[in-house]
Biopython code that builds the backbone (N, CA, C, O; Angstrom):
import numpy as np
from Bio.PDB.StructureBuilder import StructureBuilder

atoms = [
    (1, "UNK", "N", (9.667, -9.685, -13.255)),
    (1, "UNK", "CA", (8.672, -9.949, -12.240)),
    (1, "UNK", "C", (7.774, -8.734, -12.085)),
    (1, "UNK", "O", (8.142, -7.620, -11.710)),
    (2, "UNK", "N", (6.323, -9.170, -12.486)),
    (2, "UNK", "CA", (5.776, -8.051, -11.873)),
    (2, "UNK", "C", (5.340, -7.604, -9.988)),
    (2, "UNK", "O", (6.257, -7.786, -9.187)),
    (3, "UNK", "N", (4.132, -7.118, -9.496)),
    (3, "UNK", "CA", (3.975, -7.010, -8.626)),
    (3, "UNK", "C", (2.865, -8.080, -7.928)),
    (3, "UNK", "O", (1.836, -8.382, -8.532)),
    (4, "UNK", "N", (3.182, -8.611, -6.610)),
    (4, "UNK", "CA", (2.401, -9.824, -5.980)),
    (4, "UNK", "C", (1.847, -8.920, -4.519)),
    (4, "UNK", "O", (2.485, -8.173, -3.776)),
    (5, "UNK", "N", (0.629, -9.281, -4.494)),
    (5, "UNK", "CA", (-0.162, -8.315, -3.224)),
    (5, "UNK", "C", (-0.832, -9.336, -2.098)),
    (5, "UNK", "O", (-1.774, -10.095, -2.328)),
    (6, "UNK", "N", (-0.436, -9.250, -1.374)),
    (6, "UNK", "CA", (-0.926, -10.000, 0.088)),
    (6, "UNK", "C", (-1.075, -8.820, 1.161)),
    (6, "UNK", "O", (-0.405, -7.931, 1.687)),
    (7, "UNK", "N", (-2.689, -9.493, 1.161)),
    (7, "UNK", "CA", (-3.305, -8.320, 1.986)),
    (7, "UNK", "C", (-3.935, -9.515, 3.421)),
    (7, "UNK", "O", (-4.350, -10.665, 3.280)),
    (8, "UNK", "N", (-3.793, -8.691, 4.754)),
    (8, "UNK", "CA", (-4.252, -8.904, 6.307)),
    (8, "UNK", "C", (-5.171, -7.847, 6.534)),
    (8, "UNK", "O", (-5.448, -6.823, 5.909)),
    (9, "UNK", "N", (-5.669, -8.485, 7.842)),
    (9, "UNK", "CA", (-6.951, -7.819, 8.295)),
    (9, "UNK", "C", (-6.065, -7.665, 10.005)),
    (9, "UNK", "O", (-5.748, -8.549, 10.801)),
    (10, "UNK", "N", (-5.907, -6.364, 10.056)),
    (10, "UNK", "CA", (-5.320, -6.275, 11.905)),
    (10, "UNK", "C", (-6.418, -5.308, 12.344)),
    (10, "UNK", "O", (-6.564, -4.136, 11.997)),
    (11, "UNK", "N", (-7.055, -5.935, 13.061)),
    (11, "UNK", "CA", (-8.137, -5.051, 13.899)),
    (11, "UNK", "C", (-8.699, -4.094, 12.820)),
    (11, "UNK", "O", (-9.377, -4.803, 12.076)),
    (12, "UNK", "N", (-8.725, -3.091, 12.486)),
    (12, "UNK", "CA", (-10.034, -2.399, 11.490)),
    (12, "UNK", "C", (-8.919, -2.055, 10.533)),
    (12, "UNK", "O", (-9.220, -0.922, 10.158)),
    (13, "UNK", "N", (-7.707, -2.431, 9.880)),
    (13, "UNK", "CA", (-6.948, -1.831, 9.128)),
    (13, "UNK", "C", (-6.873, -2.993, 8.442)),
    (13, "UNK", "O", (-6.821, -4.143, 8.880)),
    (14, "UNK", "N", (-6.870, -2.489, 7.029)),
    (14, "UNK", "CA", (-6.364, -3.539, 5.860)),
    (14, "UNK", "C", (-4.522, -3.156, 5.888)),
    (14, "UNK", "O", (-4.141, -1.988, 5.810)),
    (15, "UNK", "N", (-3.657, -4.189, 5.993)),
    (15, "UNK", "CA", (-2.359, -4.278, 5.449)),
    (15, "UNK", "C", (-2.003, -4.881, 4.281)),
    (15, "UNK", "O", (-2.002, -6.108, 4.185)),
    (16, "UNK", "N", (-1.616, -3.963, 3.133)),
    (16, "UNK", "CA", (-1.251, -4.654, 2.201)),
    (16, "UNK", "C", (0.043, -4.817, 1.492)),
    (16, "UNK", "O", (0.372, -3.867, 0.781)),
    (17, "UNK", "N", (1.063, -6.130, 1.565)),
    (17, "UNK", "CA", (2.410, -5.909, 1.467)),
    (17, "UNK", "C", (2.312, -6.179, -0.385)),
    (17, "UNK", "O", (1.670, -6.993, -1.049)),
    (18, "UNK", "N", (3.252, -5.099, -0.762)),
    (18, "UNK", "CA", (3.351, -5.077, -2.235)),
    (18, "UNK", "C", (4.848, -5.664, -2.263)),
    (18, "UNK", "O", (5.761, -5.084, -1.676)),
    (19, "UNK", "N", (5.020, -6.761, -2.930)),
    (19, "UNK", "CA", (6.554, -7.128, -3.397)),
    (19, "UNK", "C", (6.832, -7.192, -4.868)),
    (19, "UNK", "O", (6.495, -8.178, -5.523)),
    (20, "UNK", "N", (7.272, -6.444, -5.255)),
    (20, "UNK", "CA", (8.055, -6.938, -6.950)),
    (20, "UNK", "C", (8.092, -5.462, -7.151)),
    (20, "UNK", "O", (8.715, -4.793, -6.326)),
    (21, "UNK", "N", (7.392, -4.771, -8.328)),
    (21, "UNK", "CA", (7.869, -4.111, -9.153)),
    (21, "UNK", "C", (6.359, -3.317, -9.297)),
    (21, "UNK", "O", (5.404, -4.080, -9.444)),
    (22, "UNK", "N", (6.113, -2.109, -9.274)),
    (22, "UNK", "CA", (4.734, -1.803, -9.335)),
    (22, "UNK", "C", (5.255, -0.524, -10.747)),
    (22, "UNK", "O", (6.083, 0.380, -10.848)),
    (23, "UNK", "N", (4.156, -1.175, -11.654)),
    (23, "UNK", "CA", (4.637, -0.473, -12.979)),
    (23, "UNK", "C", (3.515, 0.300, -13.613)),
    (23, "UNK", "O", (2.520, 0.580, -12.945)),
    (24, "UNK", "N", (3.634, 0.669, -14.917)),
    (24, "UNK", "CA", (2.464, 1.138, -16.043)),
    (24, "UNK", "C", (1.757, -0.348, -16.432)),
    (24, "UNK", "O", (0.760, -0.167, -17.132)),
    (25, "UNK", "N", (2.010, -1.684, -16.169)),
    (25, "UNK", "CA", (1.816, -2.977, -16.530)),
    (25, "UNK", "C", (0.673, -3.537, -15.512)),
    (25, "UNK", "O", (-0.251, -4.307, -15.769)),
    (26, "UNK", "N", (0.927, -3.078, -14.602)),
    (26, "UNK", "CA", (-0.063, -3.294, -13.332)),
    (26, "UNK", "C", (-1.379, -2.764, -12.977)),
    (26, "UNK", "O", (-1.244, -1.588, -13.312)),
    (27, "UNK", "N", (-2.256, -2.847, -12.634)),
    (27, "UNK", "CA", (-3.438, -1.920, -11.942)),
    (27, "UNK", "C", (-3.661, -3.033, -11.178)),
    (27, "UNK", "O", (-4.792, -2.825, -10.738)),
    (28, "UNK", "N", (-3.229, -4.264, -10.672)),
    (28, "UNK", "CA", (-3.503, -4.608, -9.053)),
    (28, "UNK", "C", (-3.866, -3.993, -8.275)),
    (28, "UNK", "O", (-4.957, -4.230, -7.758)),
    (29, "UNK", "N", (-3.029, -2.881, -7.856)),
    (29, "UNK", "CA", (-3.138, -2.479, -6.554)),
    (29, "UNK", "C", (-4.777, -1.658, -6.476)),
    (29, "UNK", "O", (-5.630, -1.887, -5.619)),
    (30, "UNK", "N", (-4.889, -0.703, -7.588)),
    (30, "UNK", "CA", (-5.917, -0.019, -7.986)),
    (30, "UNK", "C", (-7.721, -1.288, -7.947)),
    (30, "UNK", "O", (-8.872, -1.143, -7.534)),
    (31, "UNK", "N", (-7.211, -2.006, -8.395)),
    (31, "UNK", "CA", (-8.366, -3.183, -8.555)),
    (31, "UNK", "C", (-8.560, -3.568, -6.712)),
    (31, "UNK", "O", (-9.664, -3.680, -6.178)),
    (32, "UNK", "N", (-7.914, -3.642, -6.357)),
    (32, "UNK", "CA", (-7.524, -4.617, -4.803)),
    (32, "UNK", "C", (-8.010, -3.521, -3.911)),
    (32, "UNK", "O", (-9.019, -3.849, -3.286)),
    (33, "UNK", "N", (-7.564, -2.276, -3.668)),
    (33, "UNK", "CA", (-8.279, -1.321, -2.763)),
    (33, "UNK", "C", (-9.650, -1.197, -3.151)),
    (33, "UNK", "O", (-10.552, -1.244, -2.315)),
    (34, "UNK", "N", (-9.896, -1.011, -4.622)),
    (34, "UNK", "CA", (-10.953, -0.373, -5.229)),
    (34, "UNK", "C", (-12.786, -1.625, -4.578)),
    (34, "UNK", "O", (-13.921, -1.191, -4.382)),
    (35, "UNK", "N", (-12.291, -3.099, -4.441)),
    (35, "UNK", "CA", (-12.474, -4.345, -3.616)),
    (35, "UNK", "C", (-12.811, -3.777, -2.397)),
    (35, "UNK", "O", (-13.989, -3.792, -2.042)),
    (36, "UNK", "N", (-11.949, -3.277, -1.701)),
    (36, "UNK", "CA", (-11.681, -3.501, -0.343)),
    (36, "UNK", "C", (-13.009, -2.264, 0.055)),
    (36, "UNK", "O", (-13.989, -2.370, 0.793)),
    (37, "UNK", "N", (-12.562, -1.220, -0.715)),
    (37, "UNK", "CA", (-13.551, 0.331, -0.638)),
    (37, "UNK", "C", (-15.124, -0.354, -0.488)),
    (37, "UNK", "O", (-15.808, -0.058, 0.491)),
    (38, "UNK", "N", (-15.671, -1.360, -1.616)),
    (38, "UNK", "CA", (-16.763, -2.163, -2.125)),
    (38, "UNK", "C", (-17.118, -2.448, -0.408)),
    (38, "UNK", "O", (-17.798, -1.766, 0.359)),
    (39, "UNK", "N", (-16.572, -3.382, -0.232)),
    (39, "UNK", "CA", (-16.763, -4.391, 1.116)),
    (39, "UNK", "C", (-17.170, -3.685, 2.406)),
    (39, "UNK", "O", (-17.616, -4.214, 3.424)),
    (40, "UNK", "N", (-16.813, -1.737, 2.058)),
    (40, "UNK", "CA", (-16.457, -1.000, 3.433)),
    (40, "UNK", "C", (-15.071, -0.340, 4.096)),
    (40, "UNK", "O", (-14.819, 0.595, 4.856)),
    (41, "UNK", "N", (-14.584, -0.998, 3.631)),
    (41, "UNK", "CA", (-13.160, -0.932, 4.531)),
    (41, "UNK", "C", (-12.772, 0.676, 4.159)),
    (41, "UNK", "O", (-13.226, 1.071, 3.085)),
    (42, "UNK", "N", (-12.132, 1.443, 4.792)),
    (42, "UNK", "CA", (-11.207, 2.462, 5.104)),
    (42, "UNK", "C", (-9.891, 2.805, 5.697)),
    (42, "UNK", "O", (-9.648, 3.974, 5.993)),
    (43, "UNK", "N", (-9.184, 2.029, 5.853)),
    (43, "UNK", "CA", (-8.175, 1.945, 6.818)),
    (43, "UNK", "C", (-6.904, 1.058, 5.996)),
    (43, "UNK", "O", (-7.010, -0.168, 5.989)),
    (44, "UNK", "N", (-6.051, 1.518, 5.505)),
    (44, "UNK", "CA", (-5.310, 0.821, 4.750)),
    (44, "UNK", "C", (-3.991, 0.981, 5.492)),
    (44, "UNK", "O", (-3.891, 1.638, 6.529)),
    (45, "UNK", "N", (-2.765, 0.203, 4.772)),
    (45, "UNK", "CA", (-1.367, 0.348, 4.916)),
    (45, "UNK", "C", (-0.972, -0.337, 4.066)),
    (45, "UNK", "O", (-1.544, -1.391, 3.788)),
    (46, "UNK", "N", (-0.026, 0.035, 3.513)),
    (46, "UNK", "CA", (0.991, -0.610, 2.328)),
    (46, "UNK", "C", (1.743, -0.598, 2.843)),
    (46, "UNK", "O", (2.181, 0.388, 3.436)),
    (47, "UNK", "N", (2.349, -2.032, 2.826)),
    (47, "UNK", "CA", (3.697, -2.700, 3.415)),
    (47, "UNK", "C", (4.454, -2.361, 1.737)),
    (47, "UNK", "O", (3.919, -2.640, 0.664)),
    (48, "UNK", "N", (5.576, -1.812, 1.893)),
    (48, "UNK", "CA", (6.506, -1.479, 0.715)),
    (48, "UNK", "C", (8.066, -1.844, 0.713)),
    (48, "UNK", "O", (8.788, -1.654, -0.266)),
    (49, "UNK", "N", (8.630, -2.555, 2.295)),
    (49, "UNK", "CA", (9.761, -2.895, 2.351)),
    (49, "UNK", "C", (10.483, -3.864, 1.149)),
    (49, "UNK", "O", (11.713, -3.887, 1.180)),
    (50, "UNK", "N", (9.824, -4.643, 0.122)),
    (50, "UNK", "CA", (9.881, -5.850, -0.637)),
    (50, "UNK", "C", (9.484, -4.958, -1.979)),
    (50, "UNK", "O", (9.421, -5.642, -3.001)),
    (51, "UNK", "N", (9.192, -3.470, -2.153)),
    (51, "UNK", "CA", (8.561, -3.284, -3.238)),
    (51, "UNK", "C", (10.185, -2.667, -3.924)),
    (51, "UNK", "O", (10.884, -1.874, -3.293)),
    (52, "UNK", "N", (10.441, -3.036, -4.852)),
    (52, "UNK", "CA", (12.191, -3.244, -5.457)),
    (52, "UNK", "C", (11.784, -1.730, -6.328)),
    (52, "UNK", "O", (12.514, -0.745, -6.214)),
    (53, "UNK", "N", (10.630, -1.718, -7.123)),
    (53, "UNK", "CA", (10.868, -0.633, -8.055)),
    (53, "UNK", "C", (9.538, 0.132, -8.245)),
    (53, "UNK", "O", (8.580, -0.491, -7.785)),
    (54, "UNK", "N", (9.329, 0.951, -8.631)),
    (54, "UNK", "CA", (7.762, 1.759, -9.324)),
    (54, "UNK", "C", (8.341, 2.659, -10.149)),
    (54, "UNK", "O", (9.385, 3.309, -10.082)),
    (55, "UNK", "N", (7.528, 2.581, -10.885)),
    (55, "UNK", "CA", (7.755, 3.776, -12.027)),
    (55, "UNK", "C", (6.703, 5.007, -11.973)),
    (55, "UNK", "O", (6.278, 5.106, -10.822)),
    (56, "UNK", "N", (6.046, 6.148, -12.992)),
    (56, "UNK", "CA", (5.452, 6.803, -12.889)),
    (56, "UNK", "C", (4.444, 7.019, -13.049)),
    (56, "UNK", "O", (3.916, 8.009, -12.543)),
    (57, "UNK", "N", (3.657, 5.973, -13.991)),
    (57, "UNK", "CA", (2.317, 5.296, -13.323)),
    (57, "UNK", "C", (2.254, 4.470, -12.118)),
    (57, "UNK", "O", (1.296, 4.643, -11.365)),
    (58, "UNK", "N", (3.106, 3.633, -11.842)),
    (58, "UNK", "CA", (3.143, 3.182, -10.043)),
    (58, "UNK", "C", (2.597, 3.962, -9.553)),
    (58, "UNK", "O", (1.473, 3.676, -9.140)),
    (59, "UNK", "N", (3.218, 5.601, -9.316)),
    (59, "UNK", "CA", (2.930, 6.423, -8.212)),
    (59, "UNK", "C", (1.823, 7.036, -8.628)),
    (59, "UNK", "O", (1.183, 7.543, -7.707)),
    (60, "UNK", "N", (1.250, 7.202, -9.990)),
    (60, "UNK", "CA", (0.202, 7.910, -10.383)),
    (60, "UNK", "C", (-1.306, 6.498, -9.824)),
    (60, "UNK", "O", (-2.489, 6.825, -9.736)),
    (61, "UNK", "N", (-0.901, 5.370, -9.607)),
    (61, "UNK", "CA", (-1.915, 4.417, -9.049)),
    (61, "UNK", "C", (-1.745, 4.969, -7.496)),
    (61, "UNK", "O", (-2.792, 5.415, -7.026)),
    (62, "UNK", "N", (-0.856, 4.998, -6.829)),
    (62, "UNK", "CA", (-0.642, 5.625, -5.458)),
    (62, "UNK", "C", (-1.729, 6.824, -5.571)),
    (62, "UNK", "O", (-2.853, 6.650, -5.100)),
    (63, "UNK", "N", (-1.515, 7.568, -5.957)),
    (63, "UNK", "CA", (-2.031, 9.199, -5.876)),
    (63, "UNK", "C", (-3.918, 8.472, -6.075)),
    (63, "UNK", "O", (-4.974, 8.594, -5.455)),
    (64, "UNK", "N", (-3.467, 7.775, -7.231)),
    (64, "UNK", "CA", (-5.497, 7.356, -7.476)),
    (64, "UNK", "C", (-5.827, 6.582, -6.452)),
    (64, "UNK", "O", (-7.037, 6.741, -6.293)),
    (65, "UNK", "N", (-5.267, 5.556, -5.381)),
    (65, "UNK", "CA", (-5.690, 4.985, -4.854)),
    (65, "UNK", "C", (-5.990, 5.822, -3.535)),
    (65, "UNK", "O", (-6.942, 5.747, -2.758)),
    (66, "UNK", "N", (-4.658, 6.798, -3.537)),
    (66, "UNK", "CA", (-5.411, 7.632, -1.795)),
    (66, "UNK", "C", (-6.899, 8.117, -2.359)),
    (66, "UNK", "O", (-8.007, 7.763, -1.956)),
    (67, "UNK", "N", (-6.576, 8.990, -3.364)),
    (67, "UNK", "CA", (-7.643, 10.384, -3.647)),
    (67, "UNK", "C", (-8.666, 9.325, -3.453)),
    (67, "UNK", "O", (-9.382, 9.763, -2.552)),
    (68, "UNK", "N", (-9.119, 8.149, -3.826)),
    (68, "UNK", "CA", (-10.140, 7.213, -3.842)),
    (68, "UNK", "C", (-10.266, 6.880, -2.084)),
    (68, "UNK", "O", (-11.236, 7.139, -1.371)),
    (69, "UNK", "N", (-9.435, 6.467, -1.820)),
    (69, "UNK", "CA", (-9.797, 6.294, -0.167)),
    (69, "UNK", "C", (-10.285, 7.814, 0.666)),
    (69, "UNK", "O", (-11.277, 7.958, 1.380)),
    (70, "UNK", "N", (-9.478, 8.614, 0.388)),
    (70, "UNK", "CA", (-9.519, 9.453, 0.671)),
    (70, "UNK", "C", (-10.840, 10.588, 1.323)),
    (70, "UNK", "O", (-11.201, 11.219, 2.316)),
    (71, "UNK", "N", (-11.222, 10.199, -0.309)),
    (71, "UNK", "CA", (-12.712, 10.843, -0.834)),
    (71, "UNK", "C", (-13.677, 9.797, -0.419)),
    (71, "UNK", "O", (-14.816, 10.175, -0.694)),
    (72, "UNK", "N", (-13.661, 8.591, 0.154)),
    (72, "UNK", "CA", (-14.747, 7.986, 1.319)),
    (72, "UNK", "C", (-14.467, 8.538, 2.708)),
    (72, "UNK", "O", (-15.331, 8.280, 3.546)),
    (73, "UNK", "N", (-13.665, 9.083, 3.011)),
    (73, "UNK", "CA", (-13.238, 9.206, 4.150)),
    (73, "UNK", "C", (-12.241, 8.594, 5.735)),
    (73, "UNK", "O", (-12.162, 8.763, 6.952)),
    (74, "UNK", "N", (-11.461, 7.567, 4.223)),
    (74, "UNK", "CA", (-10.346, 6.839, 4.891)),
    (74, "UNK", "C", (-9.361, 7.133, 4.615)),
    (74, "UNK", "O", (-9.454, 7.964, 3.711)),
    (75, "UNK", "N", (-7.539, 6.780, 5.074)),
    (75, "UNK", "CA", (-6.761, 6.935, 5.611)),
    (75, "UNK", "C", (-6.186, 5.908, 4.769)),
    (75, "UNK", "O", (-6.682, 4.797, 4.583)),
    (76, "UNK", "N", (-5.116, 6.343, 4.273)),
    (76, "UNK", "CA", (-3.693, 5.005, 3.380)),
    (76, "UNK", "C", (-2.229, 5.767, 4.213)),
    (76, "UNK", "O", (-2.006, 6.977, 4.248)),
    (77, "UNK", "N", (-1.574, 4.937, 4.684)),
    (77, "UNK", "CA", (-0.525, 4.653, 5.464)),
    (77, "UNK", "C", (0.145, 4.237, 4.368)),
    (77, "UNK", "O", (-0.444, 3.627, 3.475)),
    (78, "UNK", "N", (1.613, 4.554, 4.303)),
    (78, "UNK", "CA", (2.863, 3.506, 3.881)),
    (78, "UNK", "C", (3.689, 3.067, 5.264)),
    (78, "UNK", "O", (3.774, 3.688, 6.323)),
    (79, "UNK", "N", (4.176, 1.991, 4.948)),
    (79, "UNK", "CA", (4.732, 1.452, 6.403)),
    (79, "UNK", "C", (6.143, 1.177, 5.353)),
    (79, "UNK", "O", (6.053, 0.958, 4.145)),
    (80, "UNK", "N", (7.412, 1.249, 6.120)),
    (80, "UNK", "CA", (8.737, 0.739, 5.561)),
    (80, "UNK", "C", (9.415, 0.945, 4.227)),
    (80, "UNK", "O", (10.334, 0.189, 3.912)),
    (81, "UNK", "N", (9.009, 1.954, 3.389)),
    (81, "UNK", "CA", (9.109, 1.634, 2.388)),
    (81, "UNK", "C", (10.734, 1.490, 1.943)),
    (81, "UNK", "O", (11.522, 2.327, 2.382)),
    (82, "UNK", "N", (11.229, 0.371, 1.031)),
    (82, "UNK", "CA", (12.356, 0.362, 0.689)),
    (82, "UNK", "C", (12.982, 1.564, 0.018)),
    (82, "UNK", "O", (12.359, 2.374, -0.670)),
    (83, "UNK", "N", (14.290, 1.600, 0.290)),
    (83, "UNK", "CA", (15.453, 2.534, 0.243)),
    (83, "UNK", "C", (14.804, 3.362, -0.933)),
    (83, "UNK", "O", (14.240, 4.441, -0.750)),
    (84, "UNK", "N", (14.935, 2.768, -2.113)),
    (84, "UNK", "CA", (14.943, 3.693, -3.388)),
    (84, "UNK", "C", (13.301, 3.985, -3.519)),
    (84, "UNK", "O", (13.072, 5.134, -3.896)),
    (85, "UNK", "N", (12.166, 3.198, -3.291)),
    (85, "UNK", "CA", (10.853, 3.917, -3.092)),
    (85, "UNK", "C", (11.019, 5.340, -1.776)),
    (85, "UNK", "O", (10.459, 6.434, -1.714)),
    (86, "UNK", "N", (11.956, 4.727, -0.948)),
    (86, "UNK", "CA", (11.497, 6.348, 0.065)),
    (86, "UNK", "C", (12.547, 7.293, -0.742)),
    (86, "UNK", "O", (12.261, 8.448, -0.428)),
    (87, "UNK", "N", (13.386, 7.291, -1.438)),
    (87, "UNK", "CA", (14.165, 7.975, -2.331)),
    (87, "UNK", "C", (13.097, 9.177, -3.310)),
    (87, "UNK", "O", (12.988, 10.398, -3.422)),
    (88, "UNK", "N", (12.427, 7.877, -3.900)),
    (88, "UNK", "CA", (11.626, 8.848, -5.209)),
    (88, "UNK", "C", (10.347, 9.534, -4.281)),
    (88, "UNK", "O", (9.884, 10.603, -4.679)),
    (89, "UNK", "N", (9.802, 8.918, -3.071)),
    (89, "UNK", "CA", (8.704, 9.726, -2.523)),
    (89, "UNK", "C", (9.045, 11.083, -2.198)),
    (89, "UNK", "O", (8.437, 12.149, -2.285)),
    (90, "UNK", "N", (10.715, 10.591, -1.615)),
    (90, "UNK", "CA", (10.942, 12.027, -1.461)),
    (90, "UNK", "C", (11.369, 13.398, -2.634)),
    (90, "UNK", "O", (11.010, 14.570, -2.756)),
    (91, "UNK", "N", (11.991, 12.798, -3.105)),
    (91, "UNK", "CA", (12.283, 13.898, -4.680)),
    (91, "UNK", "C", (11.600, 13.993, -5.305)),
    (91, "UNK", "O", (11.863, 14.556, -6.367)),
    (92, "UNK", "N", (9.655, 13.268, -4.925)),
    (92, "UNK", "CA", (8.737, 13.780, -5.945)),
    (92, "UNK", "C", (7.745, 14.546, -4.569)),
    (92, "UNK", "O", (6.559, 14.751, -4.824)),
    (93, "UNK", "N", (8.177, 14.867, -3.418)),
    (93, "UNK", "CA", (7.778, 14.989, -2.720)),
    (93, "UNK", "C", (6.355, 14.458, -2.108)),
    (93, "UNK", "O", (5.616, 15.168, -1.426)),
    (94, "UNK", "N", (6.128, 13.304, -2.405)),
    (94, "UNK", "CA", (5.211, 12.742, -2.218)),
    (94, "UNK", "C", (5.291, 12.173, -0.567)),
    (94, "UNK", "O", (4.199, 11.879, -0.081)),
    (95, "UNK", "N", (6.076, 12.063, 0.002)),
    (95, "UNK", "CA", (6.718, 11.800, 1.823)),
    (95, "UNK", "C", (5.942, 12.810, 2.405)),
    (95, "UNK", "O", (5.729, 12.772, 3.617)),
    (96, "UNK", "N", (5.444, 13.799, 1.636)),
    (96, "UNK", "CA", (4.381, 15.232, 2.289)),
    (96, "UNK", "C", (3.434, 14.927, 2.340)),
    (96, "UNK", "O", (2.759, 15.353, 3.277)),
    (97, "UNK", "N", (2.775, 13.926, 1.275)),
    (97, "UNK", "CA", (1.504, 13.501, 1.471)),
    (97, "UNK", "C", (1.010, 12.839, 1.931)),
    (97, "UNK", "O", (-0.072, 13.074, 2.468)),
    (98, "UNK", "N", (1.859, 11.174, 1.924)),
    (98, "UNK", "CA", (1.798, 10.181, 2.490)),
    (98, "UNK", "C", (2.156, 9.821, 4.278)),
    (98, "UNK", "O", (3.111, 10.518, 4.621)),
    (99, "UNK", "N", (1.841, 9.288, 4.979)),
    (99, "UNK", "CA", (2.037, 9.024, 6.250)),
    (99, "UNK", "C", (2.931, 8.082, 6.311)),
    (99, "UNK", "O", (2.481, 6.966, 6.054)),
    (100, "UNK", "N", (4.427, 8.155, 6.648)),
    (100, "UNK", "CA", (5.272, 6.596, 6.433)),
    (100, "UNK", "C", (5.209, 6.485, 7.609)),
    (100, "UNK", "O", (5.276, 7.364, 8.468)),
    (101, "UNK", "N", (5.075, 5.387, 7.711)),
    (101, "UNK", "CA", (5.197, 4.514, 9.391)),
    (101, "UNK", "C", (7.287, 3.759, 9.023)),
    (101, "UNK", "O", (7.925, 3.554, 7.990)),
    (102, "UNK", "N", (7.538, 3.636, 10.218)),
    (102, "UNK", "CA", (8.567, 2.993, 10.846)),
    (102, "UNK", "C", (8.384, 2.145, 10.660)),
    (102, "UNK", "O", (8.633, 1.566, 9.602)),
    (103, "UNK", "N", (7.587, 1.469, 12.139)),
    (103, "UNK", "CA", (7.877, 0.434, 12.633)),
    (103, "UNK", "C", (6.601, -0.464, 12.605)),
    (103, "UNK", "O", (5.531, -0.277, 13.183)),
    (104, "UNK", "N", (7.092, -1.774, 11.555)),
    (104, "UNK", "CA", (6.542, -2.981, 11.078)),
    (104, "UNK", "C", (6.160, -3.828, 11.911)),
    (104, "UNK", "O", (5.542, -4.802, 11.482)),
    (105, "UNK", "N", (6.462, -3.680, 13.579)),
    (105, "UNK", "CA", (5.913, -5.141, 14.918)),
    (105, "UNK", "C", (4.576, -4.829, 14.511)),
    (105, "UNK", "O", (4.108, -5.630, 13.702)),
    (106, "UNK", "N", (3.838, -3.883, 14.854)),
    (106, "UNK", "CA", (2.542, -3.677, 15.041)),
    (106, "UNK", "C", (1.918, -4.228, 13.759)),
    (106, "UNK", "O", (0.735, -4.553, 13.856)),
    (107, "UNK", "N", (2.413, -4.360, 12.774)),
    (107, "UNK", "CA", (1.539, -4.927, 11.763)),
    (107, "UNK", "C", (2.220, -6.398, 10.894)),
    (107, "UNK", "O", (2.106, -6.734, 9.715)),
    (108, "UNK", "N", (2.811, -6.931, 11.838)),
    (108, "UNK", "CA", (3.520, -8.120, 11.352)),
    (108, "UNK", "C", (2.850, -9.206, 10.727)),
    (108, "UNK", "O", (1.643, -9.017, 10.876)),
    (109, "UNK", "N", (3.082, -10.333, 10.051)),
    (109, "UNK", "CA", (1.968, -10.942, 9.668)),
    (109, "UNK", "C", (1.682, -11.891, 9.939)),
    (109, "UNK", "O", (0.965, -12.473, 9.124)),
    (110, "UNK", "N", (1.981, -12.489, 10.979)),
    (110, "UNK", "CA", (2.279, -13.236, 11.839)),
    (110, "UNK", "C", (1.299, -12.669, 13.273)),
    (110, "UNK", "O", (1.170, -13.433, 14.230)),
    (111, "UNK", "N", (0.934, -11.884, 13.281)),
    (111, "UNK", "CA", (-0.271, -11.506, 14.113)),
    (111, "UNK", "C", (-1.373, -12.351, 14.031)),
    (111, "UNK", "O", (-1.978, -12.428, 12.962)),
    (112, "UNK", "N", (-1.824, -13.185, 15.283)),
    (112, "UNK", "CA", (-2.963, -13.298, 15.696)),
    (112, "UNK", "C", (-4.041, -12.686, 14.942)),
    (112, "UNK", "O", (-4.423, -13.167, 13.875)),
    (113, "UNK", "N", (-4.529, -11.679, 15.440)),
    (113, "UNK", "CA", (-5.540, -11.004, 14.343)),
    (113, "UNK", "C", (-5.650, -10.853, 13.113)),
    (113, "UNK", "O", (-6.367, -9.959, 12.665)),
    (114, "UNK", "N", (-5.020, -11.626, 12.381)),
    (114, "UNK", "CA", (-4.890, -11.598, 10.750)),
    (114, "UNK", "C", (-5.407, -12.453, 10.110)),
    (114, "UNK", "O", (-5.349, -13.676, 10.238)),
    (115, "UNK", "N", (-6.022, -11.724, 9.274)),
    (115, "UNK", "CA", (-6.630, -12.757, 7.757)),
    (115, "UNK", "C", (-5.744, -13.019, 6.701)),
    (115, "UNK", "O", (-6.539, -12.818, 5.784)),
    (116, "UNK", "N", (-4.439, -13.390, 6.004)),
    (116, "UNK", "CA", (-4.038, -13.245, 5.446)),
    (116, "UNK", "C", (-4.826, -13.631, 3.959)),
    (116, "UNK", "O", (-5.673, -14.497, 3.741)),
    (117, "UNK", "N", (-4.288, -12.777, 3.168)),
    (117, "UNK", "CA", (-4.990, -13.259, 1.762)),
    (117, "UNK", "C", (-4.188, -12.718, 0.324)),
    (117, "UNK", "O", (-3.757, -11.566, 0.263)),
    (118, "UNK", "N", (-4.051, -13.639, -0.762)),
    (118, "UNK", "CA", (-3.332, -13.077, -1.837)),
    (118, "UNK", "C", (-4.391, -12.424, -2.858)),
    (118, "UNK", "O", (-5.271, -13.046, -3.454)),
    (119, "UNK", "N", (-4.128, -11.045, -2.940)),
    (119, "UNK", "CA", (-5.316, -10.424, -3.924)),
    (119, "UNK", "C", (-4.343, -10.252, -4.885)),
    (119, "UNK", "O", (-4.635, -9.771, -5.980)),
]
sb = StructureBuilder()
sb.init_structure("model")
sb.init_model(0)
sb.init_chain("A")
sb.init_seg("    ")
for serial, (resi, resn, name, xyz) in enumerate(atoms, 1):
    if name == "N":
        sb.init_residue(resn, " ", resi, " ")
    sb.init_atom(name, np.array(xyz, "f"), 0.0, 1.0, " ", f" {name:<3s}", serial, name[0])
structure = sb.get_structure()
């Protein structure tokens, strides 16, 4: 399985939950922000509780997708990330760079304010 991306709209933040496997096979995620940047948007979060695996292009799309938000002058959040992703953020020390959020109520998807959409 590769990786499946469903992205919401909560008040000025894009949420985007990544589930499967984010690999060297993928540039979704890279294509899907790179979209979102187009449209305006700045304000991201990656939902990662469902994301099972990444490898080292995974995280090298991570690193391209902040420096890209970044360098407009927006903000990428990780929210939840599963056990063995907060594992490798941390032993590549990447948990220094990134902002992990806790707690998932505030951006549930099931919110009222949401657009849901599969990119």
């Amino acid at each position: 399985m590769g990786v499946r991306l469903t992205a919401h709209q909560l008040r000025n933040v894009v949420v985007i939950e990544i589930v499967g496997r984010l690999t060297v096979l993928d540039q979704t995620l890279r294509e899907s922000i790179h979209q979102f940047l187009k449209s305006g948007e700045r304000q991201f979060i990656l939902k990662m509780s469902e994301l099972s695996y990444i490898d080292s292009c995974g995280l090298g799309e991570l690193l391209s997708v902040y420096a890209s938000i970044r360098n407009l002058g927006g903000d990428l959040r990780i929210l939840t990330p599963s056990a063995r992703v907060r594992e490798l953020l941390h032993i590549t020390k990447l948990d220094t760079v990134f902002e992990i959020l806790e707690d998932a109520a505030p951006f549930a998807n099931n919110t009222a304010a949401s657009n849901a959409m599969t990119v």
